[in-house]
MIDOSE-1310 file (N, C-alpha, C; in nm, 2 decimals, decimal comma, always signed):
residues 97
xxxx	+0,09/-0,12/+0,00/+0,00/+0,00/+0,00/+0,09/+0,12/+0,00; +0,08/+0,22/-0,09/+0,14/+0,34/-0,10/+0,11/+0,43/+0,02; +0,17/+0,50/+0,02/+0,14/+0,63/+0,15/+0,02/+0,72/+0,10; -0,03/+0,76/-0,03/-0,16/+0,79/-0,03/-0,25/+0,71/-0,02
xxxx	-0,29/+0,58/-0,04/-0,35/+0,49/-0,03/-0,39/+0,48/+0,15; -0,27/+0,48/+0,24/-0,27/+0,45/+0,34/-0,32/+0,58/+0,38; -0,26/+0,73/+0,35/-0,32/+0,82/+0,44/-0,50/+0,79/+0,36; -0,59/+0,79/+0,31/-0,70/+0,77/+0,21/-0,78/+0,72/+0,33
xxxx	-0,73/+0,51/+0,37/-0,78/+0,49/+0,49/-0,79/+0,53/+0,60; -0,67/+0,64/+0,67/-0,66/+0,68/+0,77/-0,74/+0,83/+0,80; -0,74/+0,89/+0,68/-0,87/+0,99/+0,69/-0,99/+0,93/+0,68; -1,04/+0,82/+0,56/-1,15/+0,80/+0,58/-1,19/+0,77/+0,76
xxxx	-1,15/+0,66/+0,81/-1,14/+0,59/+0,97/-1,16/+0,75/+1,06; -1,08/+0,85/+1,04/-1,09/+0,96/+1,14/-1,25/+1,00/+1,08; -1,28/+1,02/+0,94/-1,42/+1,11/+0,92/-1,50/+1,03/+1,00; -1,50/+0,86/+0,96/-1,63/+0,81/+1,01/-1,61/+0,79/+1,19
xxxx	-1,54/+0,80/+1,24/-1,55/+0,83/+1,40/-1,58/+0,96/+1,44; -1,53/+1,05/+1,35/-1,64/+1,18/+1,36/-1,76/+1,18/+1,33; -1,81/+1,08/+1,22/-1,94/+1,12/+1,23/-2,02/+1,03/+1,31; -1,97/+0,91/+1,36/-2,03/+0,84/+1,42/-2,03/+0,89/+1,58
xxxx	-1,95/+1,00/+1,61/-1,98/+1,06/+1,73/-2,07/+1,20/+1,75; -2,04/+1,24/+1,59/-2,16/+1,34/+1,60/-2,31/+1,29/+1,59; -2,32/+1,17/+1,53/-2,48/+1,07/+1,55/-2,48/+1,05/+1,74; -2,36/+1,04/+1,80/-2,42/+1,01/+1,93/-2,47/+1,09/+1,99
xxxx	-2,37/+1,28/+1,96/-2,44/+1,40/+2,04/-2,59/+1,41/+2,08; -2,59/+1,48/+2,12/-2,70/+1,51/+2,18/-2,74/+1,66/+2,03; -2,87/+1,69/+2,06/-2,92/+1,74/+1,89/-2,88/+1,91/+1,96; -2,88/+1,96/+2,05/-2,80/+2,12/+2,07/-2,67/+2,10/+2,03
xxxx	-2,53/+2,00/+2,06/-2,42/+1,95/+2,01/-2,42/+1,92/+1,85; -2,54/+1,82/+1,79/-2,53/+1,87/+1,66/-2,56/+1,93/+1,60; -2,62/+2,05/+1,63/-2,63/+2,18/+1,55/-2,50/+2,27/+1,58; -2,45/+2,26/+1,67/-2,34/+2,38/+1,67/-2,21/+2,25/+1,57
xxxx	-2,19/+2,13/+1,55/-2,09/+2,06/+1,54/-2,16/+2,05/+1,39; -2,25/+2,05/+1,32/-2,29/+2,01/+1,17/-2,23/+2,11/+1,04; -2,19/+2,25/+1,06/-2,11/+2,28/+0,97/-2,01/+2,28/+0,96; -1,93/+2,25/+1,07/-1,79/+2,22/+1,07/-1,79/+2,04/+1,03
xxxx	-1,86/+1,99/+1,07/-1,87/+1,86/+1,03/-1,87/+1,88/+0,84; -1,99/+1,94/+0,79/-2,00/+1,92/+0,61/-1,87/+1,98/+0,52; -1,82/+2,07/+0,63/-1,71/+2,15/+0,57/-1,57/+2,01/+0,56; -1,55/+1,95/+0,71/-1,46/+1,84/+0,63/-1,52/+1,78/+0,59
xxxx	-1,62/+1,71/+0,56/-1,67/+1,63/+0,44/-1,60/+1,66/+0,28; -1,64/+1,79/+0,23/-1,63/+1,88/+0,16/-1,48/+1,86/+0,15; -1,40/+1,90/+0,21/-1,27/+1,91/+0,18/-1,21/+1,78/+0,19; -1,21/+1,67/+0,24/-1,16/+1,57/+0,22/-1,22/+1,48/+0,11
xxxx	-1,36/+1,48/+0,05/-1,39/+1,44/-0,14/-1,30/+1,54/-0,17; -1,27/+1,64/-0,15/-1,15/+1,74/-0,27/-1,07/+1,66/-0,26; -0,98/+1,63/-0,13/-0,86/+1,56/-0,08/-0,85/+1,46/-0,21; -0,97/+1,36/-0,18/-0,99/+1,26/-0,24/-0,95/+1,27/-0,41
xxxx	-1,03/+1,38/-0,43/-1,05/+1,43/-0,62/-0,90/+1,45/-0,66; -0,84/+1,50/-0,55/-0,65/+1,55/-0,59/-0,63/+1,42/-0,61; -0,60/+1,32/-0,50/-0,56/+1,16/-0,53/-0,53/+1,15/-0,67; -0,66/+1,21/-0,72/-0,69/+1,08/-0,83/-0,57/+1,15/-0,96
xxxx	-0,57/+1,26/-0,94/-0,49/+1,35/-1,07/-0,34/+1,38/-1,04; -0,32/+1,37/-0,88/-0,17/+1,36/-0,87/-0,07/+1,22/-0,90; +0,03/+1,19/-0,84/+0,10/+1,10/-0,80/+0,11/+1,06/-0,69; +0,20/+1,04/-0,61/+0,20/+0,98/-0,42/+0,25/+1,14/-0,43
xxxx	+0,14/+1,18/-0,31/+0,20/+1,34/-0,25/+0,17/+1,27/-0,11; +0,20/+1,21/-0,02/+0,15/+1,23/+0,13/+0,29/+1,16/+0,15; +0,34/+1,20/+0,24/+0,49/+1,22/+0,30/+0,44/+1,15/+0,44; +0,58/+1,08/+0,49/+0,55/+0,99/+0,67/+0,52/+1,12/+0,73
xxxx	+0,58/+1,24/+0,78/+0,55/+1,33/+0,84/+0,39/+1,34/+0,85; +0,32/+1,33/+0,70/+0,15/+1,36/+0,67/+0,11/+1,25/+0,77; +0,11/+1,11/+0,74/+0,10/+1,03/+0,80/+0,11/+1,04/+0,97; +0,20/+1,08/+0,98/+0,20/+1,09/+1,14/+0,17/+1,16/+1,20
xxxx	+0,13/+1,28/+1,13/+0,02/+1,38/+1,19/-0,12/+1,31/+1,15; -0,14/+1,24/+1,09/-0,32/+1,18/+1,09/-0,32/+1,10/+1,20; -0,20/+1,04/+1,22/-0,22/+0,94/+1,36/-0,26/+1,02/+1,47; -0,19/+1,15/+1,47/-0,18/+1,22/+1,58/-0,31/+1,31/+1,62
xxxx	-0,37/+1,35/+1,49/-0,52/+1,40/+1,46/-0,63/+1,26/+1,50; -0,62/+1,16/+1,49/-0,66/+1,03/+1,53/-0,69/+1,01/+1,65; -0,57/+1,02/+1,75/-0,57/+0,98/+1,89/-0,65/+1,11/+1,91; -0,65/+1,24/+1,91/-0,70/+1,30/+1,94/-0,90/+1,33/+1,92
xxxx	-0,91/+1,26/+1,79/-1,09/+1,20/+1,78/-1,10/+1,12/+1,89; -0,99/+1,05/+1,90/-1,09/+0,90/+1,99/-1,09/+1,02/+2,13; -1,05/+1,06/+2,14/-0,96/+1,13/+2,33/-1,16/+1,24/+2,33; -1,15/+1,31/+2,22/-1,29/+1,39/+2,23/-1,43/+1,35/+2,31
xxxx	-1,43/+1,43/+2,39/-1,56/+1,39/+2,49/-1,65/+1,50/+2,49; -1,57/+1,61/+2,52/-1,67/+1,75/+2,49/-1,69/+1,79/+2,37; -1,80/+1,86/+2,35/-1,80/+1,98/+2,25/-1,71/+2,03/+2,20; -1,63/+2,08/+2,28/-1,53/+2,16/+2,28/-1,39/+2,11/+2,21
xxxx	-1,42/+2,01/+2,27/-1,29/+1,91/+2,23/-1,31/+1,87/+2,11; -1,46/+1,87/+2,09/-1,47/+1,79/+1,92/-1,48/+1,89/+1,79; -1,49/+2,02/+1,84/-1,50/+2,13/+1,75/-1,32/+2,13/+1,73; -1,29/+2,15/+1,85/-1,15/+2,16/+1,81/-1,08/+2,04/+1,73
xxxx	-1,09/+1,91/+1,73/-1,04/+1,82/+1,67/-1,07/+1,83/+1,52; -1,22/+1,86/+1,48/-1,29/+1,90/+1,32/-1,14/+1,99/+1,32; -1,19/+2,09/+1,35/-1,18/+2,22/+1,28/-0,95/+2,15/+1,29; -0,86/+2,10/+1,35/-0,78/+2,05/+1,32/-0,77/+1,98/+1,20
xxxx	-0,85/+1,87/+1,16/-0,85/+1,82/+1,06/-0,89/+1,88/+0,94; -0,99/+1,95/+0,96/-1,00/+2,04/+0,83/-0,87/+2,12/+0,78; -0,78/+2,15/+0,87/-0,69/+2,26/+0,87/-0,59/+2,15/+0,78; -0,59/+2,03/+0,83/-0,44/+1,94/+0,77/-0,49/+1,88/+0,66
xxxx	-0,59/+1,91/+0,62/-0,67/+1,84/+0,51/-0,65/+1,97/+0,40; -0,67/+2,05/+0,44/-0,66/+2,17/+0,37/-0,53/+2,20/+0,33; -0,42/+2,18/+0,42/-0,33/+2,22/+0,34/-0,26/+2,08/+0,22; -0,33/+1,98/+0,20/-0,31/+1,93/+0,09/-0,39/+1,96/-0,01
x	-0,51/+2,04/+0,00/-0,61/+2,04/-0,15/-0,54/+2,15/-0,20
């Protein structure tokens, strides 16, 4: 498995723990967490759409900051903590598109 292949699963795995914790919130938590939530959606199919027209662009460094954006989904309990984990991933997701 190439290193975009592998970052590919390791984003997908972080989105769907994000969204499977935003299904757990409570519905005042998912209205304040739902546009930051569509926004990485949104940028990671871009992520995705790059894949397909580049070559291998994801570097171990990339990788081991998704790990590190990772532990920090599962660690999220608050609001607070889970706005801030999005809004991280959006940020490292962004600076690849």
């Amino acid at each position: 498995m190439d290193k975009d292949a592998k970052m590919l699963q390791e984003m997908g795995d972080a989105v769907v723990d994000l969204a499977v914790k935003y299904r757990s919130s409570g519905l005042r938590d998912r209205m304040t967490l739902k546009p930051a939530l569509e926004e990485l959606l949104e940028d990671y199919t871009e992520y995705q759409l790059r894949l397909l027209k580049e070559g291998v662009i994801t570097t171990n460094e990339d990788l081991k900051e998704m790990a590190g954006i990772k532990k920090e989904i599962d660690r999220a309990a608050k609001l607070e903590a889970f706005l801030a984990v999005i809004a991280r991933t959006i940020a490292f997701i962004a600076t690849k598109i």
